[in-house]
C-alpha positions as CSV (number, residue, x, y, z in Angstrom):
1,X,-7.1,-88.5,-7.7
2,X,-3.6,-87.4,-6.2
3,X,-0.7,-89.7,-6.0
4,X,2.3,-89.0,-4.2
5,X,5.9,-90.8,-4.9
6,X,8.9,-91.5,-2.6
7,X,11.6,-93.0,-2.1
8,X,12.1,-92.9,1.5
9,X,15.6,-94.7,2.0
10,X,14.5,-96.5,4.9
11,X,11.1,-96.6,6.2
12,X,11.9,-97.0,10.0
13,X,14.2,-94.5,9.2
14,X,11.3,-91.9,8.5
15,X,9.6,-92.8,11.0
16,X,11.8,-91.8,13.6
17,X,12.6,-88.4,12.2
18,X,8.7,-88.1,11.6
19,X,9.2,-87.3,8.0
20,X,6.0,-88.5,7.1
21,X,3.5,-86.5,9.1
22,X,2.7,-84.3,6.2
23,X,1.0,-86.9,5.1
24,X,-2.6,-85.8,7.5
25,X,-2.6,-82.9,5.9
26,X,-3.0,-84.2,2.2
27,X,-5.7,-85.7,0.8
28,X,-4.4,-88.4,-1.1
29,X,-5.4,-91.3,-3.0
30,X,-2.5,-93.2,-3.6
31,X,1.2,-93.2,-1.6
32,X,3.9,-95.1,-3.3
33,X,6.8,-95.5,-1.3
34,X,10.2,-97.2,-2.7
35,X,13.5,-98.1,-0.8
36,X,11.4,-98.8,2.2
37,X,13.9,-101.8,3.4
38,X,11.8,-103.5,5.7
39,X,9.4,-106.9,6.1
40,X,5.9,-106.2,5.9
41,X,5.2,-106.9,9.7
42,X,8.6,-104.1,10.2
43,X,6.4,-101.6,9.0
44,X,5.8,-98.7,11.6
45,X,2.3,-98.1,12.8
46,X,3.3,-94.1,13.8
47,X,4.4,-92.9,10.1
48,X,0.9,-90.7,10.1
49,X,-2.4,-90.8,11.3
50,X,-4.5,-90.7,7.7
51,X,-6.2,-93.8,7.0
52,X,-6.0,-95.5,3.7
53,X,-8.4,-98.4,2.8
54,X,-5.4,-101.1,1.9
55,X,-2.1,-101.4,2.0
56,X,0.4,-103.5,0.1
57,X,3.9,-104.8,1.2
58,X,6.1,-106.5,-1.2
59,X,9.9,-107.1,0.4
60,X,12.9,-107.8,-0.9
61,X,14.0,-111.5,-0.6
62,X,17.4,-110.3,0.5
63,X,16.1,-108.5,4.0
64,X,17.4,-105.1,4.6
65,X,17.4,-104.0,1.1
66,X,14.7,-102.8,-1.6
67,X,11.2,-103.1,-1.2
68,X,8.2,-101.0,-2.0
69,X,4.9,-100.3,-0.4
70,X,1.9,-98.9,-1.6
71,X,-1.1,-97.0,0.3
72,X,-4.2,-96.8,-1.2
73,X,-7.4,-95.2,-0.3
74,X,-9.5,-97.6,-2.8
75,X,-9.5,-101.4,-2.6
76,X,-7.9,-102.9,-5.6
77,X,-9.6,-105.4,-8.4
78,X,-6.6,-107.1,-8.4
79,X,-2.6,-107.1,-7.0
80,X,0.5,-108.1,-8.5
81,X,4.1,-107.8,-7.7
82,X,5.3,-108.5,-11.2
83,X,7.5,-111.4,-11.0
84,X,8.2,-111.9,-14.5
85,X,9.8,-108.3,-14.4
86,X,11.2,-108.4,-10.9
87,X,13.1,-111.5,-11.5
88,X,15.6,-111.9,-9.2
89,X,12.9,-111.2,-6.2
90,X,14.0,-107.8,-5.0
91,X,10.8,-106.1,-3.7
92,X,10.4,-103.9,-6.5
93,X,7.1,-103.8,-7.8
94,X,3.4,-103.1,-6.7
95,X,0.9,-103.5,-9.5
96,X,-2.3,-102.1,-8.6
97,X,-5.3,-102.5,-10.7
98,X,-8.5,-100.4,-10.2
99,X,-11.3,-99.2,-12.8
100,X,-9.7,-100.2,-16.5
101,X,-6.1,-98.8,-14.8
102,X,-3.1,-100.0,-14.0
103,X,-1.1,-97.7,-11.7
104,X,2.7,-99.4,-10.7
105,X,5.1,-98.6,-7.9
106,X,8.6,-99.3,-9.1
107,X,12.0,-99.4,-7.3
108,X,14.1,-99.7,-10.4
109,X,17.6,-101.0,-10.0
110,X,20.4,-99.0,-9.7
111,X,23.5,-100.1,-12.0
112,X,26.5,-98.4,-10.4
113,X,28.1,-101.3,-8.2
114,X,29.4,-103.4,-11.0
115,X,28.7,-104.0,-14.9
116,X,26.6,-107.0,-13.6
117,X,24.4,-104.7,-12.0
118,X,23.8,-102.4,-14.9
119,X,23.1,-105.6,-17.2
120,X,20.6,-106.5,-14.5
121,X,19.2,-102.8,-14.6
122,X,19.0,-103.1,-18.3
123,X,16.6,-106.3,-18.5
124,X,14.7,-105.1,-15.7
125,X,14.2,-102.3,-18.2
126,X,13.3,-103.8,-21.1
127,X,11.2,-106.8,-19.6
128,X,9.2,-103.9,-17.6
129,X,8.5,-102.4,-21.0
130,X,7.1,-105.6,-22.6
131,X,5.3,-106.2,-19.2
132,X,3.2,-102.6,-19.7
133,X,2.7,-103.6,-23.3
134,X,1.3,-106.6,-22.6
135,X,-1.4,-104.5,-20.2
136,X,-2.0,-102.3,-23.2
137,X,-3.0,-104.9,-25.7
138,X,-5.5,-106.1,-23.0
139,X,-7.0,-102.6,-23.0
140,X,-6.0,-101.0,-19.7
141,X,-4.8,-97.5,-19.2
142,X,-1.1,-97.5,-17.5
143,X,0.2,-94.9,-14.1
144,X,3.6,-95.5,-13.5
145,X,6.1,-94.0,-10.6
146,X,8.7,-94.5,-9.0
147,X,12.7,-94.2,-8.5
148,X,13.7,-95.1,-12.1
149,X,17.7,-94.4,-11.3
150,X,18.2,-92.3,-14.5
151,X,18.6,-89.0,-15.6
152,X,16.7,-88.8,-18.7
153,X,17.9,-85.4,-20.6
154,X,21.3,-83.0,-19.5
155,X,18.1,-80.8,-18.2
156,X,17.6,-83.4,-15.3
157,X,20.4,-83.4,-13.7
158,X,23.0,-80.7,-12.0
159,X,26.1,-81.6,-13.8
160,X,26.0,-83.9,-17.1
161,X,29.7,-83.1,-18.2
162,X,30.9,-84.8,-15.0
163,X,28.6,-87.6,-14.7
164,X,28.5,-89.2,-18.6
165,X,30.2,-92.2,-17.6
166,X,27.9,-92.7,-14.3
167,X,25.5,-94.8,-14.3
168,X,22.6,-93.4,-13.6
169,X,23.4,-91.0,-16.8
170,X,24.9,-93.6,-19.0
171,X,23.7,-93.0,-22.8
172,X,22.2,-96.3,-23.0
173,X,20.1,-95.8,-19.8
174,X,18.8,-92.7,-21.3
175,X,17.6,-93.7,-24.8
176,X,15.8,-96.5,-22.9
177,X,13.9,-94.0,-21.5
178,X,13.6,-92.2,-25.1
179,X,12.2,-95.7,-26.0
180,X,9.5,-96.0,-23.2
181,X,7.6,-93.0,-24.3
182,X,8.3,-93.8,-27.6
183,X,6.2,-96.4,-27.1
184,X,3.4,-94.3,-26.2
185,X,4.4,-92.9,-22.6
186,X,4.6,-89.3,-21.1
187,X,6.7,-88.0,-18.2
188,X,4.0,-85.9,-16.7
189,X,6.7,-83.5,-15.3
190,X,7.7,-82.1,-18.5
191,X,4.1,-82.4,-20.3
192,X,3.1,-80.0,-17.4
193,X,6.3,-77.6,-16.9
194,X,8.2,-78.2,-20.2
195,X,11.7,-77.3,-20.0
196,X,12.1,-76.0,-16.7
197,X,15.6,-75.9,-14.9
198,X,17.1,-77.0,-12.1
199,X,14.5,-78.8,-10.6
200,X,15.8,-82.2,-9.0
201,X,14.5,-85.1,-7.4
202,X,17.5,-86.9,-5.8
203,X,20.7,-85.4,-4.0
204,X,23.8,-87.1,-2.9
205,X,24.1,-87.0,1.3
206,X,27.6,-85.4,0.5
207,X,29.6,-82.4,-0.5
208,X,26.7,-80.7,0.4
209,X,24.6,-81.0,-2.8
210,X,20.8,-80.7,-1.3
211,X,21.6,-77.5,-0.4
212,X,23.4,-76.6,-3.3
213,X,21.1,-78.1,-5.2
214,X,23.4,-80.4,-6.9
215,X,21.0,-83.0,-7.7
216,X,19.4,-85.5,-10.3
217,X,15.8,-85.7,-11.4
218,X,15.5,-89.5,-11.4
219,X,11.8,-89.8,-10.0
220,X,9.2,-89.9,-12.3
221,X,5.3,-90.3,-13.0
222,X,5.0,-91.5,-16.2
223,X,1.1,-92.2,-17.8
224,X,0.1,-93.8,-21.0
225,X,-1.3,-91.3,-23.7
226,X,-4.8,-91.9,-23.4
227,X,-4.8,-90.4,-20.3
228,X,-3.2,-87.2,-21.4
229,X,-6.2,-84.9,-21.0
230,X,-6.8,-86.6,-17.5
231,X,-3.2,-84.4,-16.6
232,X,-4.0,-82.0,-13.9
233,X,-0.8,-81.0,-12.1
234,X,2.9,-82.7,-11.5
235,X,5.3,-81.7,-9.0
236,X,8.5,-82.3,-7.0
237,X,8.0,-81.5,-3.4
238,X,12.4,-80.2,-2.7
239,X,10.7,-78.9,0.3
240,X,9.9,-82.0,2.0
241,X,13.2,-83.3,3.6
242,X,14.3,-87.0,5.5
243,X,15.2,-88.9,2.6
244,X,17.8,-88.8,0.1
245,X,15.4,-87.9,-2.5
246,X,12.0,-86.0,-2.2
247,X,8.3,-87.1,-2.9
248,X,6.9,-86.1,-6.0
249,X,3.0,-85.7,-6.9
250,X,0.7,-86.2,-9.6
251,X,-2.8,-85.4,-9.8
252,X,-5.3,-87.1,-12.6
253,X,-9.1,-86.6,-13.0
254,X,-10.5,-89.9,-13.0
């Protein structure tokens, strides 16, 4: 099964630059869109031409901001948006169950705009963590991706010196991710390409970074450990362009 990633800053956005037409020459399973900022009945009709079996909306209560949306080419068992994580009702979460898997579509928060923010970011964390846990203990197999808004290691991103104090790169935002796979997780990127450099997910619209390549990997695919073996391939797609950040991939044989 292929899953793609992205955070498309604007879905009606894409759509007019036609940024996701790539999408009929795929053959995908699962497309997990973040940042799409529109209601469910906003959502263009002319993105691509592939059809996928269901789709699943869940908008921000504050229009014009968040949101996530998730294409699928199987029916779920069941859908969630996760309100005990997503507290504050932000669009950020589609929980998809199908076979003894739980795959989730998350627009984390980002926690640059005040310290308020970054408490909020924090919680969101930790309360997502439980949240997966919780799934776990009942027995089901976890698929997780999405914008997480964190650098995890000085290897994901362009310039750590410079950005230590950012959120986004803070040190507490990166040993939470050191406890998610802790806690039994794995960040398929690395399992499949270890220590590679200079491979980025998210560039700032100035100074010129995308093509400088002055970026941050803050997009990830994250799967439980029992599916380890079920790893095929992981990738970030630079080459796709109309966002702010890039899709990203993973493939699983299920």
């Amino acid at each position: 099964m292929k899953f793609i990633s992205w955070n498309v800053n604007g879905i009606r956005a894409i759509d007019k630059k036609d940024a996701l037409k790539w999408v009929d020459e795929q053959d995908i399973d699962f497309l997990a869109l973040q940042e799409i900022k529109a209601e469910p009945n906003q959502m263009p009709t002319t993105l691509f031409s592939k059809e996928f079996n269901s789709l699943h909306v869940n908008s921000s209560s504050k229009k014009g901001q968040s949101g996530v949306a998730l294409y699928s080419a199987i029916e779920p068992l069941a859908i969630n948006t996760a309100k005990e994580v997503d507290i504050l009702d932000e669009g950020r979460i589609n929980e998809f169950h199908f076979e003894n898997i739980v795959f989730f579509n998350v627009y984390f928060p980002n926690g640059q705009s005040s310290e308020e923010r970054l408490e909020y970011k924090m919680g969101f964390y930790d309360r997502f963590l439980e949240y997966c846990q919780n799934l776990r203990k009942e027995g089901k197999s976890i698929v997780v991706c999405g914008d997480v808004n964190t650098a995890h290691k000085e290897i994901d991103i362009a310039r750590p010196k410079a950005n230590e104090n950012t959120s986004g790169f803070l040190p507490m935002e990166r040993a939470w991710i050191d406890k998610f796979l802790s806690h039994g997780y794995i960040d398929t990127f690395r399992y499949v390409h270890g220590d590679i450099k200079d491979r980025y997910s998210w560039w700032s619209y100035r100074a010129n970074a995308r093509a400088n390549n002055v970026g941050w990997r803050i997009d990830y695919f994250y799967v439980s450990e029992d599916l380890k073996d079920k790893i095929i391939n992981a990738q970030i797609h630079d080459e796709i362009l109309g966002s702010d950040h890039c899709p990203i991939s993973l493939e699983l044989n299920l």
